[in-house]
C-alpha positions as a Markdown table, in Angstrom:
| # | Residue | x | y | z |
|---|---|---|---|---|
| 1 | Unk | 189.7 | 42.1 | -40.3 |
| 2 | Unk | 189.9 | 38.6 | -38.6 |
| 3 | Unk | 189.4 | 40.7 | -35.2 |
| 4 | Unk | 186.5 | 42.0 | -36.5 |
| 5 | Unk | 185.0 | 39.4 | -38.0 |
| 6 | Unk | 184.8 | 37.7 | -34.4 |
| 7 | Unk | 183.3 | 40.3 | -32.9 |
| 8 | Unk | 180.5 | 40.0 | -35.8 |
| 9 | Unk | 180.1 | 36.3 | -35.0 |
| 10 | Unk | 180.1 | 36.7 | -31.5 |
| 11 | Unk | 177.3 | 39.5 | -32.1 |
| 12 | Unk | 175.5 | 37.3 | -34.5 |
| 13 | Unk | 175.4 | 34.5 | -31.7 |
| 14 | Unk | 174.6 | 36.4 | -29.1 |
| 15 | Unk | 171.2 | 37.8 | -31.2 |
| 16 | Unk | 170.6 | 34.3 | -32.1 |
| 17 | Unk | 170.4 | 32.9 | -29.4 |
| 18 | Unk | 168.6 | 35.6 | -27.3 |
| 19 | Unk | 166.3 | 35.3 | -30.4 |
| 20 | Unk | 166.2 | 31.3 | -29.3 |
| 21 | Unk | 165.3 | 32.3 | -25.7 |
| 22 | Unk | 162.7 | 35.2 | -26.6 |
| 23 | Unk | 160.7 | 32.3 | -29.2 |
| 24 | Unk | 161.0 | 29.7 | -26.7 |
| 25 | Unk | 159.7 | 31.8 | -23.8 |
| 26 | Unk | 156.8 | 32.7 | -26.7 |
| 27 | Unk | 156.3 | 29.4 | -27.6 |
| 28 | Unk | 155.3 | 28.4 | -24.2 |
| 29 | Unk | 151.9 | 26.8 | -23.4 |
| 30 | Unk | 150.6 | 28.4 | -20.4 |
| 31 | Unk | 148.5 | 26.6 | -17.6 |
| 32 | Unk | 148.1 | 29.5 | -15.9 |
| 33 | Unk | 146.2 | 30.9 | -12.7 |
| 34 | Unk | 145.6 | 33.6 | -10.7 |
| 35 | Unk | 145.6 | 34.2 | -6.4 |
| 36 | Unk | 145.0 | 37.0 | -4.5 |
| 37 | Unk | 145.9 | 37.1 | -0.7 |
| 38 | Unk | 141.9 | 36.8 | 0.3 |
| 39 | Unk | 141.7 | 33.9 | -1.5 |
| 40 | Unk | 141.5 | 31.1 | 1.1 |
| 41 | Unk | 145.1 | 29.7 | 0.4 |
| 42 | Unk | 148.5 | 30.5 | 1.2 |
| 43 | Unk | 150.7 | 31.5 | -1.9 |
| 44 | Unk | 153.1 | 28.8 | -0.3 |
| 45 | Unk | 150.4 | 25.9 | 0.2 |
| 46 | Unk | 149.7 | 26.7 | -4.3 |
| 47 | Unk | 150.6 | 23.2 | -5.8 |
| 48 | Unk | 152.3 | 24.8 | -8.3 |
| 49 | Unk | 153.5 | 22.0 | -10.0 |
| 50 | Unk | 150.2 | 21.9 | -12.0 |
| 51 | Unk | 150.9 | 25.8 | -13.5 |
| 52 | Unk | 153.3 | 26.9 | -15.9 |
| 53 | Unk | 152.2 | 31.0 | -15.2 |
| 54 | Unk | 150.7 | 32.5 | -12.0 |
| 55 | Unk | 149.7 | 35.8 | -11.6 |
| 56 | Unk | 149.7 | 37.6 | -8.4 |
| 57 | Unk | 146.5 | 40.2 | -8.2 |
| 58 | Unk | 146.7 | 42.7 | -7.8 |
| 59 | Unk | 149.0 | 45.5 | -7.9 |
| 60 | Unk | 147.1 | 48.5 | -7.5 |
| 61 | Unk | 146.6 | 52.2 | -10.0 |
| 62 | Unk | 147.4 | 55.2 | -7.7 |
| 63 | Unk | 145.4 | 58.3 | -9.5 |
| 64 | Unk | 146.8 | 60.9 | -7.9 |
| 65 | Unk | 150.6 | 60.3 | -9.3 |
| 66 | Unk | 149.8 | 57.7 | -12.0 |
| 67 | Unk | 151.7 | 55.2 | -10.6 |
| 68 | Unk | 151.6 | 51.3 | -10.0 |
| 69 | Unk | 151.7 | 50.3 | -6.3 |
| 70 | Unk | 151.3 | 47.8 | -4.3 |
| 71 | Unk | 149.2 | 48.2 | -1.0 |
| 72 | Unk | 150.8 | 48.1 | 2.4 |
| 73 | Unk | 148.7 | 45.1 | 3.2 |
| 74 | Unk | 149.6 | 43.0 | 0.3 |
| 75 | Unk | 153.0 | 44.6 | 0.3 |
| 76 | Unk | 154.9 | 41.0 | 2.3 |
| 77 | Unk | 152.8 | 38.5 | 0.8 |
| 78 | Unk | 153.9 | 40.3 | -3.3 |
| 79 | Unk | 157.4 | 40.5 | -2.2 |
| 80 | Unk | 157.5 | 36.8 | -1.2 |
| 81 | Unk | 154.9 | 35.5 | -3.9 |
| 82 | Unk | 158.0 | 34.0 | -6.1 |
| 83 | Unk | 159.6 | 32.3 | -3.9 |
| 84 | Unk | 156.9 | 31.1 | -2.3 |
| 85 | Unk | 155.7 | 29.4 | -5.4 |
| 86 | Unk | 159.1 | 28.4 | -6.8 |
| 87 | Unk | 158.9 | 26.2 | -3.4 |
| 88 | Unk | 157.4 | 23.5 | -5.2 |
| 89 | Unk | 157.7 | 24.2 | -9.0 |
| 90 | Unk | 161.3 | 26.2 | -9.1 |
| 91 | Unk | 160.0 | 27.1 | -13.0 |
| 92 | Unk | 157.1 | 28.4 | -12.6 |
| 93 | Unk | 156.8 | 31.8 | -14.3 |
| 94 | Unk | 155.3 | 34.5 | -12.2 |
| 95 | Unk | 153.4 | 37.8 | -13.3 |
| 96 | Unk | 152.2 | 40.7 | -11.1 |
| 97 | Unk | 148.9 | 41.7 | -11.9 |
| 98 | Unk | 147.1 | 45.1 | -12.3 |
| 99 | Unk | 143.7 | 46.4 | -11.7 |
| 100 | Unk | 141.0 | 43.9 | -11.8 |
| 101 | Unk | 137.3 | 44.5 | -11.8 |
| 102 | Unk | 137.0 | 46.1 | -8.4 |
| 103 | Unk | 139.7 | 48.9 | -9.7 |
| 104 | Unk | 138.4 | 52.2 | -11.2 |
| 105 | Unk | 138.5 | 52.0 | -15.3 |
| 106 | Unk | 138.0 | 55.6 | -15.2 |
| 107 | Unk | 141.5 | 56.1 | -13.3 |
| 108 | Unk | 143.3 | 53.8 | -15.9 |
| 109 | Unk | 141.4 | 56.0 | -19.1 |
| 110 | Unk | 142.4 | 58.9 | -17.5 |
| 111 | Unk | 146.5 | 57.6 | -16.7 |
| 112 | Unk | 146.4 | 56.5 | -20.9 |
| 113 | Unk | 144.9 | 59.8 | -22.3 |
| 114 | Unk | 148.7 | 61.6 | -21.9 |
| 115 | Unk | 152.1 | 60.3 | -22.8 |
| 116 | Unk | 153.5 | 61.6 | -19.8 |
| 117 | Unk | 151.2 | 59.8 | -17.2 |
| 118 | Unk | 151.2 | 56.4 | -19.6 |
| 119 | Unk | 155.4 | 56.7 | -19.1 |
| 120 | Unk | 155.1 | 57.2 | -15.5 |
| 121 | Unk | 152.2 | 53.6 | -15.4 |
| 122 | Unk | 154.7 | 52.3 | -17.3 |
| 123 | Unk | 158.0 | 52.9 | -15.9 |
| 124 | Unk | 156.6 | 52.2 | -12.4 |
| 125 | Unk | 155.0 | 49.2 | -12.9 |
| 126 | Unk | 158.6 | 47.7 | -14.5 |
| 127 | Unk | 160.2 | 49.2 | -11.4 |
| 128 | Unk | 157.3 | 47.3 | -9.2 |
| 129 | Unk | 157.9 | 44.4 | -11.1 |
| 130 | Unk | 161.5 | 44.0 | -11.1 |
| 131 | Unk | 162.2 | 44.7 | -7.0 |
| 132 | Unk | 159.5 | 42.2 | -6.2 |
| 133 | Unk | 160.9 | 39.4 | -8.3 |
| 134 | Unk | 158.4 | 39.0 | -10.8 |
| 135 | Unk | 159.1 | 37.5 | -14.2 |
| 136 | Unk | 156.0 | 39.7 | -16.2 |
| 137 | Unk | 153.4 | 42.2 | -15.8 |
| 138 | Unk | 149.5 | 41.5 | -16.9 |
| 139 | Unk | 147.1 | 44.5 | -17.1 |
| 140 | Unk | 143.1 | 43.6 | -16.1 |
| 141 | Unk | 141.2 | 46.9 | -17.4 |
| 142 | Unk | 138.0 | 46.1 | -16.8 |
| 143 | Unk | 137.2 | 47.7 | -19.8 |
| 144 | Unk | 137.7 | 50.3 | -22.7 |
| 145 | Unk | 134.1 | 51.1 | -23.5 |
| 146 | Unk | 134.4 | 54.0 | -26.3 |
| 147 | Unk | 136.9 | 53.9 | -29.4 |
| 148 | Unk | 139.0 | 56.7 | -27.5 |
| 149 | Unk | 139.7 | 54.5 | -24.4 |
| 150 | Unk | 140.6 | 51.4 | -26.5 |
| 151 | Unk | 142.6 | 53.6 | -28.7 |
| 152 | Unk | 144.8 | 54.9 | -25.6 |
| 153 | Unk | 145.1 | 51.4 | -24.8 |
| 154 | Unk | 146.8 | 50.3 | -27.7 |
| 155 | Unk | 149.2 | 53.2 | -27.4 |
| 156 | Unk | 149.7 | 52.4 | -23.7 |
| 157 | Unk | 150.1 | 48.5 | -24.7 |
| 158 | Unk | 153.0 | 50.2 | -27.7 |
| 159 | Unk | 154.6 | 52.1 | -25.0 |
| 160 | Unk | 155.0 | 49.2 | -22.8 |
| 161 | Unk | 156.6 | 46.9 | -24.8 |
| 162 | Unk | 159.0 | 49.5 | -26.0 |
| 163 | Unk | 159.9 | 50.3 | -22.5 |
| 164 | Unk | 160.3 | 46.9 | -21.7 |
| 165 | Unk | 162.6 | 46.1 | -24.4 |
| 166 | Unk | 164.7 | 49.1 | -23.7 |
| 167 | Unk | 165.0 | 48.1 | -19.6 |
| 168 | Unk | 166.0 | 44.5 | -20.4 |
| 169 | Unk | 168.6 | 45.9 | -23.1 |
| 170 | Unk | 169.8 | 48.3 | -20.4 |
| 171 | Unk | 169.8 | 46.0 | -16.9 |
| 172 | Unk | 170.7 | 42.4 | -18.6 |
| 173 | Unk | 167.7 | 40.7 | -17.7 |
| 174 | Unk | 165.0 | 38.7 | -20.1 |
| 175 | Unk | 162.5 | 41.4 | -21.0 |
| 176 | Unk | 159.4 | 41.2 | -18.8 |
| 177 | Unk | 156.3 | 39.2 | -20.3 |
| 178 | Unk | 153.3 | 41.1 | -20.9 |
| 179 | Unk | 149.9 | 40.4 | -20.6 |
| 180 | Unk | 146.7 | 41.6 | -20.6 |
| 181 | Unk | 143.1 | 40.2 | -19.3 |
| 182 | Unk | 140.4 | 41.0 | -21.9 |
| 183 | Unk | 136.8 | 41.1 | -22.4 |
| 184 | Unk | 135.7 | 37.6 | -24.0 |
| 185 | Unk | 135.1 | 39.0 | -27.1 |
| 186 | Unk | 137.5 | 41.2 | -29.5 |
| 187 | Unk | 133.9 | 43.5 | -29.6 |
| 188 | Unk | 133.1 | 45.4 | -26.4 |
| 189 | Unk | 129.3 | 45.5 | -25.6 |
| 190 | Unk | 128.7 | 49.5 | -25.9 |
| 191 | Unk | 129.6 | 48.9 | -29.2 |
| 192 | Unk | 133.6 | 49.4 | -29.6 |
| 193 | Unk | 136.9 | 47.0 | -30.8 |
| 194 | Unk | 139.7 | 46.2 | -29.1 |
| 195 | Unk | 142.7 | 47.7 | -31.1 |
| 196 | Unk | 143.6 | 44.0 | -31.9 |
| 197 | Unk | 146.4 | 44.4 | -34.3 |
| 198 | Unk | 148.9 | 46.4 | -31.6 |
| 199 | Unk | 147.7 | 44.5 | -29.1 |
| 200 | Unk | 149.0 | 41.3 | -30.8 |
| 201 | Unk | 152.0 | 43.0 | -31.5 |
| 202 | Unk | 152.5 | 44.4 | -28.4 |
| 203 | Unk | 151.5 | 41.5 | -25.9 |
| 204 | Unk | 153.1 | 38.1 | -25.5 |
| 205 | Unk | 149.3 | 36.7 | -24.4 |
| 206 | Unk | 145.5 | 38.0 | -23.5 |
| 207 | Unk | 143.8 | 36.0 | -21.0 |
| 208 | Unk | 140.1 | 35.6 | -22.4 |
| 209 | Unk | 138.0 | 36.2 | -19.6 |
| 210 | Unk | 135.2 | 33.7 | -20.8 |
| 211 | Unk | 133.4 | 33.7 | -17.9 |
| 212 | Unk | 130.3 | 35.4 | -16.1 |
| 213 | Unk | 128.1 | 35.8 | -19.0 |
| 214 | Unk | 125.5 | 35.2 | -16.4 |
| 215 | Unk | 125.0 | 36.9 | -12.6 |
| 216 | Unk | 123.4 | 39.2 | -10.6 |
| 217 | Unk | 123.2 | 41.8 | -13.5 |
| 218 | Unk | 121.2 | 39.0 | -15.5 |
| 219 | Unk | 117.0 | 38.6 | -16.2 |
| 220 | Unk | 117.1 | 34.8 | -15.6 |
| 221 | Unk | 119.6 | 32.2 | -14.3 |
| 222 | Unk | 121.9 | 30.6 | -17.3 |
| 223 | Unk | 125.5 | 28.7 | -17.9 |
| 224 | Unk | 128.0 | 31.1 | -16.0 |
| 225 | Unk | 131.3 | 30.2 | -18.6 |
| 226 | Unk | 129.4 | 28.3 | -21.8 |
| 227 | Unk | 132.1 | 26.8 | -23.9 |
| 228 | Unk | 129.5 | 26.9 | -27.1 |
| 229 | Unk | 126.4 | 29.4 | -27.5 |
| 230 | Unk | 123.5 | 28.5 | -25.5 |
| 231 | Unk | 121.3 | 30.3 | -28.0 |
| 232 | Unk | 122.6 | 34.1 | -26.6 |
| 233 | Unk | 125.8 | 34.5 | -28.5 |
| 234 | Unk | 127.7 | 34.6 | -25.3 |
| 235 | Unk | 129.9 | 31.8 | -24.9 |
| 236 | Unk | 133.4 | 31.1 | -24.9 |
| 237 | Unk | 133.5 | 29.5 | -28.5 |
| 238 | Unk | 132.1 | 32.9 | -29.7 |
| 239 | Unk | 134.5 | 35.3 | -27.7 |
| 240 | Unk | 137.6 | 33.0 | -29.2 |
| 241 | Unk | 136.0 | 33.3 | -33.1 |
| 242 | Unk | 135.7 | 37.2 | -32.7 |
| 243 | Unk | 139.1 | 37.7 | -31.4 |
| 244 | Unk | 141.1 | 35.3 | -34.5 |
| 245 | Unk | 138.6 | 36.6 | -36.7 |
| 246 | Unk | 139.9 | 40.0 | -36.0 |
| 247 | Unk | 143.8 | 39.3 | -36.4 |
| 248 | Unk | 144.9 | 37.9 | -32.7 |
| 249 | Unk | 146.8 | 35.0 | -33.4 |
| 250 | Unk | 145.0 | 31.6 | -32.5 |
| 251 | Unk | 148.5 | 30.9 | -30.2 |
| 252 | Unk | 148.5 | 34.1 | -28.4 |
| 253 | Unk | 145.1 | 34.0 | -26.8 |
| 254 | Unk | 144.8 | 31.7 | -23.5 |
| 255 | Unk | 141.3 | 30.8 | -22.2 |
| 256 | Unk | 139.9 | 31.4 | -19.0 |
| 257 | Unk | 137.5 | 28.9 | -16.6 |
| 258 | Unk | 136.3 | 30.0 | -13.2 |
| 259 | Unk | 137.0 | 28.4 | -10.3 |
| 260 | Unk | 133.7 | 29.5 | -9.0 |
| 261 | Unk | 130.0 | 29.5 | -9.5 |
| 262 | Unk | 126.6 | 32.2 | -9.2 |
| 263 | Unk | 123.5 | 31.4 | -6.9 |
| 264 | Unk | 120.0 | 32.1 | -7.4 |
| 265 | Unk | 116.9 | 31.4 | -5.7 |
| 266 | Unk | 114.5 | 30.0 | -8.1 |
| 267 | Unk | 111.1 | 31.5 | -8.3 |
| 268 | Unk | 110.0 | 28.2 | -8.9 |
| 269 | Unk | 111.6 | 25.2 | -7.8 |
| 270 | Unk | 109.9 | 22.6 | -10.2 |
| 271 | Unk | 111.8 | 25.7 | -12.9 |
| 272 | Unk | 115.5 | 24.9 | -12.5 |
| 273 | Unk | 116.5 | 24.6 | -16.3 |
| 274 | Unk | 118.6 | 27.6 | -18.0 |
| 275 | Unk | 117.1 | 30.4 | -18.5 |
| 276 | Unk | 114.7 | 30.3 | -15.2 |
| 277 | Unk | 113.3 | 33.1 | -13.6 |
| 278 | Unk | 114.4 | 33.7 | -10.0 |
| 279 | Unk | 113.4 | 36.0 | -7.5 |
| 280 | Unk | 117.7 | 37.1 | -5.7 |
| 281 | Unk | 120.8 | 35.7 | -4.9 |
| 282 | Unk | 121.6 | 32.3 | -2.8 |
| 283 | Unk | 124.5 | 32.0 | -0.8 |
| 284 | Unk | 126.0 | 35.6 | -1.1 |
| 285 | Unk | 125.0 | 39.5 | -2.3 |
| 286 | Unk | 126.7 | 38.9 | -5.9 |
| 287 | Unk | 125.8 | 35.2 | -5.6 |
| 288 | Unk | 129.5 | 33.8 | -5.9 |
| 289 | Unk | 130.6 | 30.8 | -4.5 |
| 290 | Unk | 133.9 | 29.2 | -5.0 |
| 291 | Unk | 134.3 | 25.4 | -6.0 |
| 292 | Unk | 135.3 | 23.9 | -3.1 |
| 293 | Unk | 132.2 | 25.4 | -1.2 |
| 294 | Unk | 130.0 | 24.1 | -4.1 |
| 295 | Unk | 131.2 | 20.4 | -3.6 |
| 296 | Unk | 130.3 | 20.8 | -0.2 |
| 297 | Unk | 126.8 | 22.4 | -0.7 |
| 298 | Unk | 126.0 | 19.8 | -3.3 |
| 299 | Unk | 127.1 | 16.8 | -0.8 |
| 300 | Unk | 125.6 | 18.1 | 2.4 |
| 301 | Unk | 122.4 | 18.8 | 0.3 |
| 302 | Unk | 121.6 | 16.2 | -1.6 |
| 303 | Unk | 121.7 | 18.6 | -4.7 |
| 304 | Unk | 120.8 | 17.6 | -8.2 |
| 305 | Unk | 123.6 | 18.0 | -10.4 |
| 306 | Unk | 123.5 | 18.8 | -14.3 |
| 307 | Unk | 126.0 | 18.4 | -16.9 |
| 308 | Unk | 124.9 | 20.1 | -19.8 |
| 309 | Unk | 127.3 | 18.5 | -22.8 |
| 310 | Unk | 126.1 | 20.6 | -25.6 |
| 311 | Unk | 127.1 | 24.2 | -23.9 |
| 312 | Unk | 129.6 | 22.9 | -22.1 |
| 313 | Unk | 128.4 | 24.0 | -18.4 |
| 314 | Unk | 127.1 | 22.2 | -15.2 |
| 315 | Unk | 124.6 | 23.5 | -12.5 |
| 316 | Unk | 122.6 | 21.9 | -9.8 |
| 317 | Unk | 119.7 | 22.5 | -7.7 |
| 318 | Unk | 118.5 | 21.8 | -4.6 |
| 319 | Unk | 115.1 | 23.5 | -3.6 |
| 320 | Unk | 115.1 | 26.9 | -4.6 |
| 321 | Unk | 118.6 | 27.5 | -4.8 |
| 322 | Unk | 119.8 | 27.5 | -8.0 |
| 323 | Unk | 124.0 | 27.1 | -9.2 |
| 324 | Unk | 125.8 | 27.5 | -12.2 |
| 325 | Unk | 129.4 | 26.1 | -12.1 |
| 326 | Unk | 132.6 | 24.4 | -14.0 |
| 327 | Unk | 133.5 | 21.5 | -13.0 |
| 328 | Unk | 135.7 | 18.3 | -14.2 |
| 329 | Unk | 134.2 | 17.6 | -16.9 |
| 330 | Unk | 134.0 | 20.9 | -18.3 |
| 331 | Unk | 137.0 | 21.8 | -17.3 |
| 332 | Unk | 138.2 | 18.8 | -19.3 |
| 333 | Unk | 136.2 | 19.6 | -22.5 |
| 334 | Unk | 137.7 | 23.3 | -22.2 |
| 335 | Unk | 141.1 | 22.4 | -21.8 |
| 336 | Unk | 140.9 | 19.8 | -25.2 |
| 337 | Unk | 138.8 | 22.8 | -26.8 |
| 338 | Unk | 142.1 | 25.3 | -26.5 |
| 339 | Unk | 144.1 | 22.9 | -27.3 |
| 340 | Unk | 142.3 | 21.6 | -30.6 |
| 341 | Unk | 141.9 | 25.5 | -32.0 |
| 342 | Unk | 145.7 | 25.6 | -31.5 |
| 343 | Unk | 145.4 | 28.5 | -27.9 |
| 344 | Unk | 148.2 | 29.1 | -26.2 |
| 345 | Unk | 146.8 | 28.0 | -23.1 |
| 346 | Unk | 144.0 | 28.4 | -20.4 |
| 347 | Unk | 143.9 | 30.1 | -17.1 |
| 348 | Unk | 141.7 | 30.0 | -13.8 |
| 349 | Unk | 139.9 | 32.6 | -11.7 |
| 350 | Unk | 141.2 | 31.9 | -8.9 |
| 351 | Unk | 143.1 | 29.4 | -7.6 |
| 352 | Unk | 141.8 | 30.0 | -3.7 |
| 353 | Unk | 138.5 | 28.5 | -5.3 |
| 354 | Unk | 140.3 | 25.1 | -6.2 |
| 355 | Unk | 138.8 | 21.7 | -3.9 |
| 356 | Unk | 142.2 | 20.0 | -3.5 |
| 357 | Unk | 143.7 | 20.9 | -6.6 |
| 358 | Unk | 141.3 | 18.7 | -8.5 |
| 359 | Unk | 140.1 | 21.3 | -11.1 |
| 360 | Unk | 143.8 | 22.3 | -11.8 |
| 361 | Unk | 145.1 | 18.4 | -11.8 |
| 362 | Unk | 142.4 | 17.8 | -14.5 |
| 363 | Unk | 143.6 | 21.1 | -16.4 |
| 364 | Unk | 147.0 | 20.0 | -16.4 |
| 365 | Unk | 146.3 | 16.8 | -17.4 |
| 366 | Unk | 143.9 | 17.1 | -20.0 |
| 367 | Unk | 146.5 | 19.5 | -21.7 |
């Protein structure tokens, strides 16, 4: 009996503490970011002190064998992404991410339709994961738009963490984090819901992608990433009410800022308020530019620069050309925002757009 009994206790503490590991790793802020090899910086020049979580996009959805790859051309610069990053910040937690919004979301409804092609997504990307040395996986489906697609999402997101669990019980190793970037809103636009419930229960964190409510798809020019409604319901504010509203915990949702702005050219240059017509794009053919090329645009022009303290957003104009943009100080007002409605965190798209770290320094700071 006495034998027995140890072997109980040992169990017991063994659980317990596993249990201690799995609800501190949960109970993790995140200051979080993501990089991509075109992104104008080396993984290895990242100042990675300033991030808790980066996530390496992205991995890539073969459809014709349903697995999780990694192109050839990305394939040294994944291997090494950890390490390069650990460099500077030995705890930083790294993810590899999959998809994003130039990836087919009719390949990744078609891979979570069957059980058979959702195990092989699955099994591959933990597989991908592990022999490249990263610490989670984060899934950008860009998006479920029918209540069949976001249903086979939540049955892929079920299958995942179940698979997880069991490879970490099997191998030894802390179970792989999972993620997932989301629409900004719990309600996709065509009209359909995210399964909310299993995706809480099934994912450690979403990434709110509360960002772009205004581009080249758009009537007029507007805030790119409002924090609070500028009279259109799309804001950041909004997106995060929808999703608690709807069951995701308030400290498993982690907002997201860009690190980038849009261009227009202004139909009328003396009309360079929101909501101004324009006549194309400035600067580029989807009129993106990242931070560090707006500080220099705005200094080498002489550019007009708004903050805008009631949505939350910033833009300037100089002549015709017309951009909306974070910067400090709303990156700032974000960061406090999350914080004060009790988020888990925030992240940035992408780091590469960063003008010597001084978005992320104020991110990491204001948290």
């Amino acid at each position: 009996m006495a034998s027995n009994d140890n072997h109980i206790l040992l169990f017991f503490c063994f659980s317990f503490l596993s249990l201690l590991q799995i609800n501190s790793c949960m109970a993790q802020n995140i200051k979080g970011g993501y990089w991509f090899p075109g992104s104008g910086v080396a993984a290895s020049d990242i100042d990675s002190t300033l991030f808790t979580h980066l996530f390496c996009a992205f991995a890539d959805l073969d459809a014709s064998t349903n697995q999780v790859v990694i192109s050839s051309s990305n394939a040294q610069s994944f291997v090494a992404f950890t390490s390069d990053v650990q460099q500077k910040n030995p705890s930083v937690i790294t993810l590899l991410s999959i998809g994003g919004g130039g990836s087919s979301a009719d390949d990744f409804a078609s891979i979570a339709t069957q059980s058979s092609s959702r195990k092989t997504f699955i099994d591959s990307s933990i597989a991908l994961a592990r022999s490249n040395g990263f610490h989670g996986l984060d899934l950008d489906w860009e998006y479920p738009d029918t209540d069949a697609k976001m249903a086979n999402l939540g049955l892929l997101l079920q299958e995942w963490r179940t698979a997880v669990a069991a490879e970490a019980a099997s191998s030894g190793n802390d179970a792989l984090l999972l993620s997932a970037a989301v629409y900004y809103s719990s309600h996709y636009w065509s009209p359909t819901d995210y399964p909310v419930a299993t995706v809480a229960a099934s994912l450690d964190w979403i990434n709110v992608m509360a960002y772009d409510f205004f581009g080249n798809w758009s009537p007029t020019t507007g805030p790119l990433a409002a924090l609070y409604n500028p009279g259109n319901g799309l804001s950041g504010d909004d997106g995060v009410t929808t999703w608690i509203q709807a069951g995701m915990p308030a400290g498993k949702i982690v907002l997201g800022f860009p690190f980038y702005g849009r261009a227009f050219v202004l139909a009328d240059a003396n009309n360079h308020g929101y909501f101004a017509p324009f006549t194309g794009a400035a600067v580029s053919s989807d009129r993106s530019i990242v931070y560090n090329q707006i500080t220099a645009y705005i200094s080498q022009n002489s550019a007009t620069t708004v903050y805008n303290s009631t949505v939350v957003s910033a833009y300037f104009y100089s002549g015709t050309t017309w951009i909306s943009y974070d910067d400090t100080q709303t990156i700032s007002t974000k960061v406090a925002y999350a914080k004060g409605r009790g988020l888990k965190g925030y992240f940035a798209w992408h780091v590469g757009g960063d003008d010597n770290w001084v978005l992320s320094q104020t991110a990491s700071s204001s948290w």
